[in-house]
HTML snippet that shows the backbone in 3Dmol.js (N, CA, C, O; Angstrom):
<script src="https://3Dmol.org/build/3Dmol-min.js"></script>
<div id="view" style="width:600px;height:400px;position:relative"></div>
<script>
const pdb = `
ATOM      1  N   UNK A   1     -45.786  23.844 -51.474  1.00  0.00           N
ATOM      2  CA  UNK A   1     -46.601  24.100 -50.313  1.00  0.00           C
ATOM      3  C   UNK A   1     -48.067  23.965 -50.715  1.00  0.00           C
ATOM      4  O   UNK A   1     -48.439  24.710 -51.622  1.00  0.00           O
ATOM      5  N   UNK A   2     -48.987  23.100 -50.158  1.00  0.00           N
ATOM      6  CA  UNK A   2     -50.157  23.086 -50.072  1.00  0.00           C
ATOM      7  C   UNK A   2     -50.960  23.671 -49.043  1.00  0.00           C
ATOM      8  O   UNK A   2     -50.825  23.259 -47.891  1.00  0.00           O
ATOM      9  N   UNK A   3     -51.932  24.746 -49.357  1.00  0.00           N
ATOM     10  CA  UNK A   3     -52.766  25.710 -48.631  1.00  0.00           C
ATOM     11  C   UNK A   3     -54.344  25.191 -49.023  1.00  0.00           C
ATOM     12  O   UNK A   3     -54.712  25.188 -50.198  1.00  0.00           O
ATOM     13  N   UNK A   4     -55.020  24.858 -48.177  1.00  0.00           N
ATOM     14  CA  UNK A   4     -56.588  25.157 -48.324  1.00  0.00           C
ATOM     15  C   UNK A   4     -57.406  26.064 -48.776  1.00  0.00           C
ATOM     16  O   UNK A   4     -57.458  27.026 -48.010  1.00  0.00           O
ATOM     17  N   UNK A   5     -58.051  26.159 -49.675  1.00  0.00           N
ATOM     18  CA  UNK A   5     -58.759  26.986 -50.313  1.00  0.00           C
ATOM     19  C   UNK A   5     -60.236  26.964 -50.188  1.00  0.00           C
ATOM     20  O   UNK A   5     -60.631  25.817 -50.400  1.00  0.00           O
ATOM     21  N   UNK A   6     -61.102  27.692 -49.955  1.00  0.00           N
ATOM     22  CA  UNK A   6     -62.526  27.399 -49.884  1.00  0.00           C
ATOM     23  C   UNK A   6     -63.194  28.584 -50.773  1.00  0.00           C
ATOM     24  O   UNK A   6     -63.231  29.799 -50.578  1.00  0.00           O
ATOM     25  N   UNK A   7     -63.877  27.510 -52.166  1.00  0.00           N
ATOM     26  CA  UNK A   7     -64.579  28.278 -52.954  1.00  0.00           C
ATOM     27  C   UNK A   7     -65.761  28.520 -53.266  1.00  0.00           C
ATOM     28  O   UNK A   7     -66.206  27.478 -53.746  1.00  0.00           O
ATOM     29  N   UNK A   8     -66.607  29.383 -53.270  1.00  0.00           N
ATOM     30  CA  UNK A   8     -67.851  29.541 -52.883  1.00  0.00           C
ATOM     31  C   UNK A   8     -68.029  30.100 -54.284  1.00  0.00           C
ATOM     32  O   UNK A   8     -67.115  30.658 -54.891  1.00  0.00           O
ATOM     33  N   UNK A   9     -69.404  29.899 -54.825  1.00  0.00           N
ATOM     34  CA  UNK A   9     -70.140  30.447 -56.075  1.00  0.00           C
ATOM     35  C   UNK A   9     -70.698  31.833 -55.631  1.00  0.00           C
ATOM     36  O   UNK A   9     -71.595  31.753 -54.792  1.00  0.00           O
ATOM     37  N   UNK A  10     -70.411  32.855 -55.953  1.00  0.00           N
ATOM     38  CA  UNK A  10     -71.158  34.316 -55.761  1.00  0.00           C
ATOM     39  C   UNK A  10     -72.532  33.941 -56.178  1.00  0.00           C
ATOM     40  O   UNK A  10     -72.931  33.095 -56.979  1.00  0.00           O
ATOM     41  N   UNK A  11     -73.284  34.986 -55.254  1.00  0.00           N
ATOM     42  CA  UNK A  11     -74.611  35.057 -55.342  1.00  0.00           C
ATOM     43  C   UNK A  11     -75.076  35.641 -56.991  1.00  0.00           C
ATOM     44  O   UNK A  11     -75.986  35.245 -57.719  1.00  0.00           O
ATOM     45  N   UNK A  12     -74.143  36.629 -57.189  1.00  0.00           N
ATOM     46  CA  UNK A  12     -74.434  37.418 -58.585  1.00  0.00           C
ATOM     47  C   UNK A  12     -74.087  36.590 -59.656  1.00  0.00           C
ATOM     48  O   UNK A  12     -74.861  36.019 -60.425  1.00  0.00           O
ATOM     49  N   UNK A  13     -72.511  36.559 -59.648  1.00  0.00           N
ATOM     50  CA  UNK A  13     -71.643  35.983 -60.795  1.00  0.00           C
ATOM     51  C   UNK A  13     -70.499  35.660 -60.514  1.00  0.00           C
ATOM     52  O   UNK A  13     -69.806  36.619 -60.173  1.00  0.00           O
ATOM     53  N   UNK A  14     -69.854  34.402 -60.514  1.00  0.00           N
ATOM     54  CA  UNK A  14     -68.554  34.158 -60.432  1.00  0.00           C
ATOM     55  C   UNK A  14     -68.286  33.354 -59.631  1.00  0.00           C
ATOM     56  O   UNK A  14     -69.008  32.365 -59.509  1.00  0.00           O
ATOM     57  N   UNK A  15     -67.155  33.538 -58.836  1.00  0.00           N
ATOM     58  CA  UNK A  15     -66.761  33.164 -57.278  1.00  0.00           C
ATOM     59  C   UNK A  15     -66.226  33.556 -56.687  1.00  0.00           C
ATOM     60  O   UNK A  15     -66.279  34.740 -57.020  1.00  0.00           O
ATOM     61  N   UNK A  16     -65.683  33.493 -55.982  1.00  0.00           N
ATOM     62  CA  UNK A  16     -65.049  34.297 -54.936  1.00  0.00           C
ATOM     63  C   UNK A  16     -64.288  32.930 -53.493  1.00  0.00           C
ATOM     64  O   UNK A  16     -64.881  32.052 -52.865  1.00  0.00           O
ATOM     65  N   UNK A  17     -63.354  33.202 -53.479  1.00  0.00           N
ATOM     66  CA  UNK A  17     -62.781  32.164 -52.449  1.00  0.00           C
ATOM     67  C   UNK A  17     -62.071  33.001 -50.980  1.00  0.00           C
ATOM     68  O   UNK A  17     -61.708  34.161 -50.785  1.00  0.00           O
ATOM     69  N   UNK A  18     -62.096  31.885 -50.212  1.00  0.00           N
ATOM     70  CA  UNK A  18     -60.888  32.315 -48.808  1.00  0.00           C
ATOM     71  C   UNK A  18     -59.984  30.770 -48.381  1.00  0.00           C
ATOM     72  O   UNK A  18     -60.077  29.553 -48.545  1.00  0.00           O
ATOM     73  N   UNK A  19     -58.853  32.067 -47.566  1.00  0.00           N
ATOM     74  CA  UNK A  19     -58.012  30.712 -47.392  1.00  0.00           C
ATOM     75  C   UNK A  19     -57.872  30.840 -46.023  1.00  0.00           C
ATOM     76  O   UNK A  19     -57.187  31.809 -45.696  1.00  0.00           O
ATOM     77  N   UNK A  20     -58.239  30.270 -45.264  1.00  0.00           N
ATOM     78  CA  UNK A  20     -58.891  29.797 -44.367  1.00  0.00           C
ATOM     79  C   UNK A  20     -57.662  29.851 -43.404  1.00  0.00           C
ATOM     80  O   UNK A  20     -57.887  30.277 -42.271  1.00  0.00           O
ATOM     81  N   UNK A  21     -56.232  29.422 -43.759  1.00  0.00           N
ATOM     82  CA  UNK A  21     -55.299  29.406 -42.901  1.00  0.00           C
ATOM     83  C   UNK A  21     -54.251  30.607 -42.807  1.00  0.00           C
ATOM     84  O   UNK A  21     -53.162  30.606 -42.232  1.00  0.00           O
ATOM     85  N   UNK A  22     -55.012  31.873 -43.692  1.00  0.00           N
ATOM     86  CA  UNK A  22     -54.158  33.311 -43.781  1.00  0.00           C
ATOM     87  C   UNK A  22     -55.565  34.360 -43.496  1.00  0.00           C
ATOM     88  O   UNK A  22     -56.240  34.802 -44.426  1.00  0.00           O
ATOM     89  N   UNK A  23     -55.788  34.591 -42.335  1.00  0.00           N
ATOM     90  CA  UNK A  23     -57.228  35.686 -41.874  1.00  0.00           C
ATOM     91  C   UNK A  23     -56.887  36.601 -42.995  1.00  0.00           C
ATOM     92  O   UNK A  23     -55.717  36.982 -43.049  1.00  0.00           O
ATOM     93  N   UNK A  24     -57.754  37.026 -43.929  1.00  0.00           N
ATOM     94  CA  UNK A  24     -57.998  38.509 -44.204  1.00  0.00           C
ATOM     95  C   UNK A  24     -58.091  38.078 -45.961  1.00  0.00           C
ATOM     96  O   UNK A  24     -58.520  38.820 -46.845  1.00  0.00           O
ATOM     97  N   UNK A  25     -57.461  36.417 -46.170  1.00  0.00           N
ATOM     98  CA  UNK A  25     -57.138  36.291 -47.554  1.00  0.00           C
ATOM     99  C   UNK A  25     -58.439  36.264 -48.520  1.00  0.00           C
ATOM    100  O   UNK A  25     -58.727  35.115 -48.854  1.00  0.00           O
ATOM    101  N   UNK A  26     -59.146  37.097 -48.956  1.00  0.00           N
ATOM    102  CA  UNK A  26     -59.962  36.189 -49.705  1.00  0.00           C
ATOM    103  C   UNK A  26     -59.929  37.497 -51.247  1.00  0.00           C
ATOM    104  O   UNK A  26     -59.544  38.655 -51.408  1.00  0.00           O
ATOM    105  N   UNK A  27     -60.558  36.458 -52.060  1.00  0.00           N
ATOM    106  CA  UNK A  27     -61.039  36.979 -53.612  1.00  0.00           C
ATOM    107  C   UNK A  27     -61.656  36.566 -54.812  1.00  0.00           C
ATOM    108  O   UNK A  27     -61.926  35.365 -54.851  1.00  0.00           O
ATOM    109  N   UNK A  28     -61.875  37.070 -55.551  1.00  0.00           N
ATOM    110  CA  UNK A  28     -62.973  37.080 -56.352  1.00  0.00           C
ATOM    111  C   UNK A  28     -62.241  36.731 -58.125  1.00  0.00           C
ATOM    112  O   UNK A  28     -61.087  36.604 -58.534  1.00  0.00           O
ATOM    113  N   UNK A  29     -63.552  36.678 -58.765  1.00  0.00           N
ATOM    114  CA  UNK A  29     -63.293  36.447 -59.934  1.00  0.00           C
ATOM    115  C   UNK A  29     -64.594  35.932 -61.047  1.00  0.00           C
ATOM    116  O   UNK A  29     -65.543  35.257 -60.650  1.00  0.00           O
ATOM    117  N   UNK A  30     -64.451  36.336 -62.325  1.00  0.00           N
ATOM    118  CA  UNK A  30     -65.465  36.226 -62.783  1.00  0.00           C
ATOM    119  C   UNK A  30     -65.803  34.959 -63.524  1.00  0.00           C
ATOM    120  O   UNK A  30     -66.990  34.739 -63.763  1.00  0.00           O
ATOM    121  N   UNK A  31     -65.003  34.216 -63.861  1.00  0.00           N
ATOM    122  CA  UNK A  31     -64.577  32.591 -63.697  1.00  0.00           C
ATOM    123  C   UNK A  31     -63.868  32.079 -63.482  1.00  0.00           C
ATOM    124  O   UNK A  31     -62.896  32.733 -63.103  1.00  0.00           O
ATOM    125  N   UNK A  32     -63.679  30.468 -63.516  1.00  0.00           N
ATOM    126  CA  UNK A  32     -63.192  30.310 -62.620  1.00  0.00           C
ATOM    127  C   UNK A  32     -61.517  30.230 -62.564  1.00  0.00           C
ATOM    128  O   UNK A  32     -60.878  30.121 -61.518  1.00  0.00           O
ATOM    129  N   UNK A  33     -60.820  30.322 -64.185  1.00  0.00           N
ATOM    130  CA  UNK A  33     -59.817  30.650 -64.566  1.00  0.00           C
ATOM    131  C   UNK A  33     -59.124  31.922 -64.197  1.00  0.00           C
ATOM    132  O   UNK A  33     -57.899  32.048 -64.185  1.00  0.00           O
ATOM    133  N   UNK A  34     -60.272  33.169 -63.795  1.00  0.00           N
ATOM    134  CA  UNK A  34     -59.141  34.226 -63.324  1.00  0.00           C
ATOM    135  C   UNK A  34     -59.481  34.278 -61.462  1.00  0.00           C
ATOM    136  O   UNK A  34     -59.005  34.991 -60.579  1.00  0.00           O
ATOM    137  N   UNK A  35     -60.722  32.945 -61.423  1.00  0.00           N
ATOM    138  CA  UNK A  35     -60.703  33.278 -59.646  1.00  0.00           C
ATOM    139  C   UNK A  35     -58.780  32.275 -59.587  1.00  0.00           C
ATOM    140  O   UNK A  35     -57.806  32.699 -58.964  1.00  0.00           O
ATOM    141  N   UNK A  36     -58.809  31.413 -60.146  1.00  0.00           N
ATOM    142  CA  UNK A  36     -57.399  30.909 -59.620  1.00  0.00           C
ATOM    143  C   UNK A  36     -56.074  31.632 -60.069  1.00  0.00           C
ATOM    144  O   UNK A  36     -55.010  31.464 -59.472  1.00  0.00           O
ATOM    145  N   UNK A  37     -56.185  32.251 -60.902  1.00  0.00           N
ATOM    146  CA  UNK A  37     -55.359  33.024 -61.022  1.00  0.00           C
ATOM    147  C   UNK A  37     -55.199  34.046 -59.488  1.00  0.00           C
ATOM    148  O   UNK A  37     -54.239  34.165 -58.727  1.00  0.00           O
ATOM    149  N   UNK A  38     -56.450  34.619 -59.459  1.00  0.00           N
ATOM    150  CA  UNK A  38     -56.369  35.931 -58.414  1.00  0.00           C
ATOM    151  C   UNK A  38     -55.949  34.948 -57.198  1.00  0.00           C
ATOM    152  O   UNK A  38     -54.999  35.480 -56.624  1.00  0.00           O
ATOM    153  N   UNK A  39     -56.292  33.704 -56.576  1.00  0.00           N
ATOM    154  CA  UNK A  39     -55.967  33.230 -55.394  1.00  0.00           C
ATOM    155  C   UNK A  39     -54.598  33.354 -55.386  1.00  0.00           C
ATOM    156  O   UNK A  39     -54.182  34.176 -54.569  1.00  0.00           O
ATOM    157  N   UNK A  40     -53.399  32.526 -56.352  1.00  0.00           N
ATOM    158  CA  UNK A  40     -52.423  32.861 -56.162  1.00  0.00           C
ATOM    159  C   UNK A  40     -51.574  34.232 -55.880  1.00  0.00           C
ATOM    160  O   UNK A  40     -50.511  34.317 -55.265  1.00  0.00           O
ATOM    161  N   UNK A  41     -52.334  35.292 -56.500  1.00  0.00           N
ATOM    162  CA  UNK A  41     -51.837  36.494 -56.465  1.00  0.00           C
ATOM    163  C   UNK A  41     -52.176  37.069 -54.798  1.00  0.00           C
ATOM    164  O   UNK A  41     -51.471  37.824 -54.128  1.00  0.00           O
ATOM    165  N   UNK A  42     -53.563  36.394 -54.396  1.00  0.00           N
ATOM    166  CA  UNK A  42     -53.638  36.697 -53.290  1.00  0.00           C
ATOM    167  C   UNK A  42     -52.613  36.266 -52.082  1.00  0.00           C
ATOM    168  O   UNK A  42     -51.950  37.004 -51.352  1.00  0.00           O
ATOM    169  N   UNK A  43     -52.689  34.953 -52.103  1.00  0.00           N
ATOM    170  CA  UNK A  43     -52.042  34.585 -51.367  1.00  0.00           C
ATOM    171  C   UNK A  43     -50.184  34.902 -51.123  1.00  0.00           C
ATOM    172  O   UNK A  43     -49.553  34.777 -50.074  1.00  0.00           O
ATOM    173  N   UNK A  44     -49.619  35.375 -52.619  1.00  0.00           N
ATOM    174  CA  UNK A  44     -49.241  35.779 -52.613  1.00  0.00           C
ATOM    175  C   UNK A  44     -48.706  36.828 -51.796  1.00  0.00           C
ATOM    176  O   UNK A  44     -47.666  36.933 -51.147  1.00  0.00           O
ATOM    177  N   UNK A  45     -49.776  37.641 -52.016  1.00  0.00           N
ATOM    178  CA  UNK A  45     -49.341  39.047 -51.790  1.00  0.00           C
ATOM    179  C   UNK A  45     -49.224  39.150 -50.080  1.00  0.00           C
ATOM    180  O   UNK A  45     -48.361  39.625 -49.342  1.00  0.00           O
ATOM    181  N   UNK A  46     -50.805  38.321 -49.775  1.00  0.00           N
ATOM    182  CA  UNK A  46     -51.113  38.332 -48.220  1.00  0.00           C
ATOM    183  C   UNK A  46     -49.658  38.106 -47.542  1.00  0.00           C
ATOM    184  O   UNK A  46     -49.070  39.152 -47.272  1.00  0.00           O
ATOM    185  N   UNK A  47     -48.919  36.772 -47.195  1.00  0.00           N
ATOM    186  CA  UNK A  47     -47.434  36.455 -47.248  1.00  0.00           C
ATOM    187  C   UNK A  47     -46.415  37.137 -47.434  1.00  0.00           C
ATOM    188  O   UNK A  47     -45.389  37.207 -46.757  1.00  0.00           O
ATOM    189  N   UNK A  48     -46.731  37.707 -48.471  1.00  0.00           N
ATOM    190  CA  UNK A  48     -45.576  38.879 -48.357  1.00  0.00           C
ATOM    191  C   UNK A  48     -45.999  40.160 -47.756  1.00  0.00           C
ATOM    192  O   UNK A  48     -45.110  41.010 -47.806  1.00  0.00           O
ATOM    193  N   UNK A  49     -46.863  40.462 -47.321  1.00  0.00           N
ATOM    194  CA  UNK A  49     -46.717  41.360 -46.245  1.00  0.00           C
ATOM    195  C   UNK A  49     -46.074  40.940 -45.027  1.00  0.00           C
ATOM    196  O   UNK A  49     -45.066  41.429 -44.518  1.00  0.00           O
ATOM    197  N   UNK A  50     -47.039  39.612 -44.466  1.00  0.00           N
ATOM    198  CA  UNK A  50     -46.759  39.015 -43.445  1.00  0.00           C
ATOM    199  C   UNK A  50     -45.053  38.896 -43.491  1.00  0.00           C
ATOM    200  O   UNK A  50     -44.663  38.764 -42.331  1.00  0.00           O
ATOM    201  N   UNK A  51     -44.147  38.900 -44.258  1.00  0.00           N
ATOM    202  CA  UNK A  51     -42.679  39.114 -44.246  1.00  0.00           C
ATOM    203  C   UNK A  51     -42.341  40.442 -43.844  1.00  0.00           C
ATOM    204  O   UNK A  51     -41.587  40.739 -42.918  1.00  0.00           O
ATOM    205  N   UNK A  52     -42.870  41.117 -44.504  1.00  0.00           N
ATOM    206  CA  UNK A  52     -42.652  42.608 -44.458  1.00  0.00           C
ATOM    207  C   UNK A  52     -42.825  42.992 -42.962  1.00  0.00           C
ATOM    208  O   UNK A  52     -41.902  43.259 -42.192  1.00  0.00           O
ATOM    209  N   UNK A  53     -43.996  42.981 -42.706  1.00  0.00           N
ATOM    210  CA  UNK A  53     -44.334  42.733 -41.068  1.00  0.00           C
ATOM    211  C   UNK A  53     -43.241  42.329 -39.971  1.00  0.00           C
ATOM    212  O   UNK A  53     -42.870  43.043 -39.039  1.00  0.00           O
ATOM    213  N   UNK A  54     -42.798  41.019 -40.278  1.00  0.00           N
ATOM    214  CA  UNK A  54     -41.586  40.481 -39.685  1.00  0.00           C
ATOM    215  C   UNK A  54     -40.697  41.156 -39.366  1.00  0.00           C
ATOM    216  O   UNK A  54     -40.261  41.516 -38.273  1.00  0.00           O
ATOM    217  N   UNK A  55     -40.336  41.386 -40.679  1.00  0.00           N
ATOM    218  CA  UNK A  55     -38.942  42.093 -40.826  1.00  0.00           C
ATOM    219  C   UNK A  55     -38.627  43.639 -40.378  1.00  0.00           C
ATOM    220  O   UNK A  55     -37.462  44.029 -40.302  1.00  0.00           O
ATOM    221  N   UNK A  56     -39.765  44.513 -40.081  1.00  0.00           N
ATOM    222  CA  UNK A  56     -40.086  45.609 -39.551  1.00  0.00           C
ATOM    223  C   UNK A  56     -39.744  45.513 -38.598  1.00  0.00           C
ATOM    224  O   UNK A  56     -38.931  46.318 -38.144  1.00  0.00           O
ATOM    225  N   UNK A  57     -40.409  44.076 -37.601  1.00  0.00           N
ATOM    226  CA  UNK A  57     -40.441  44.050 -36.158  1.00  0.00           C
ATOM    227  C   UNK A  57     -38.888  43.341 -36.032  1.00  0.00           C
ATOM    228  O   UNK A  57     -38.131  44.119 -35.451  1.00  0.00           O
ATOM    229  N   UNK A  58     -38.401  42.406 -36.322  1.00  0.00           N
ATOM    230  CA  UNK A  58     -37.386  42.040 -36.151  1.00  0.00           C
ATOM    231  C   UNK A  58     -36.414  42.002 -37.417  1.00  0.00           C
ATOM    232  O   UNK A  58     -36.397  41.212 -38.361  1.00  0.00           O
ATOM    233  N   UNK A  59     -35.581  43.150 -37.126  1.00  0.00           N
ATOM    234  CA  UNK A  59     -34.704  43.512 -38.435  1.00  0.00           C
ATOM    235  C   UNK A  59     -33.439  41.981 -38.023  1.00  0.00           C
ATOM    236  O   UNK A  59     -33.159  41.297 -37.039  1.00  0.00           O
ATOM    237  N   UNK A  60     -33.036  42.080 -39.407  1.00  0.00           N
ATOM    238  CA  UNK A  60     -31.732  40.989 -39.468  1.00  0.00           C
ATOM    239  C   UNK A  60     -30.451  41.771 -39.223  1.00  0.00           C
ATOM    240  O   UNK A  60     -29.833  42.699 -39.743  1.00  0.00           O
ATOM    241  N   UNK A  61     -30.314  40.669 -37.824  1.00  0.00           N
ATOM    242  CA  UNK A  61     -28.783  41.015 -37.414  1.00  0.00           C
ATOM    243  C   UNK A  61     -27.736  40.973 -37.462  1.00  0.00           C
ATOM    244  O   UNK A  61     -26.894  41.243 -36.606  1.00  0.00           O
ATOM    245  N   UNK A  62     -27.589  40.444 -39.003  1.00  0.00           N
ATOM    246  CA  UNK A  62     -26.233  40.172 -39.258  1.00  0.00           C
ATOM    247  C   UNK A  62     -25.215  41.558 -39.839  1.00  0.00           C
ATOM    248  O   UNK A  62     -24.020  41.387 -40.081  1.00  0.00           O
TER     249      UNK A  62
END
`;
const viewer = $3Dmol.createViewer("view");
viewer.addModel(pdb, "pdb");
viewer.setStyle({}, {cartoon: {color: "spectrum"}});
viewer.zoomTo();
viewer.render();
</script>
């Protein structure tokens, strides 16, 4: 799966990104090896709520 990422240079230090096609996803990092690390974890995580969510509202009926 390919997701869009938009990465921006922090004003202070680092970067910090959002993903543009999951509202709320965004994060940071102090280069740019653990900002991509943290995106995956983000995106990650964001998604799996969004399941969790789901599955709250519509339990499986089998």
């Amino acid at each position: 799966m390919k997701i869009k990422v938009i990465i921006h240079q922090a004003e202070e230090s680092g970067y910090w990104a959002e993903v543009p096609a999951i509202p709320g996803c965004l994060t940071e990092g102090d280069n740019w090896e653990e900002l991509i690390k943290n995106i995956y974890e983000a995106v990650e995580a964001c998604l799996s709520v969004d399941v969790e969510k789901m599955e709250s509202i519509c339990p499986n009926t089998n």
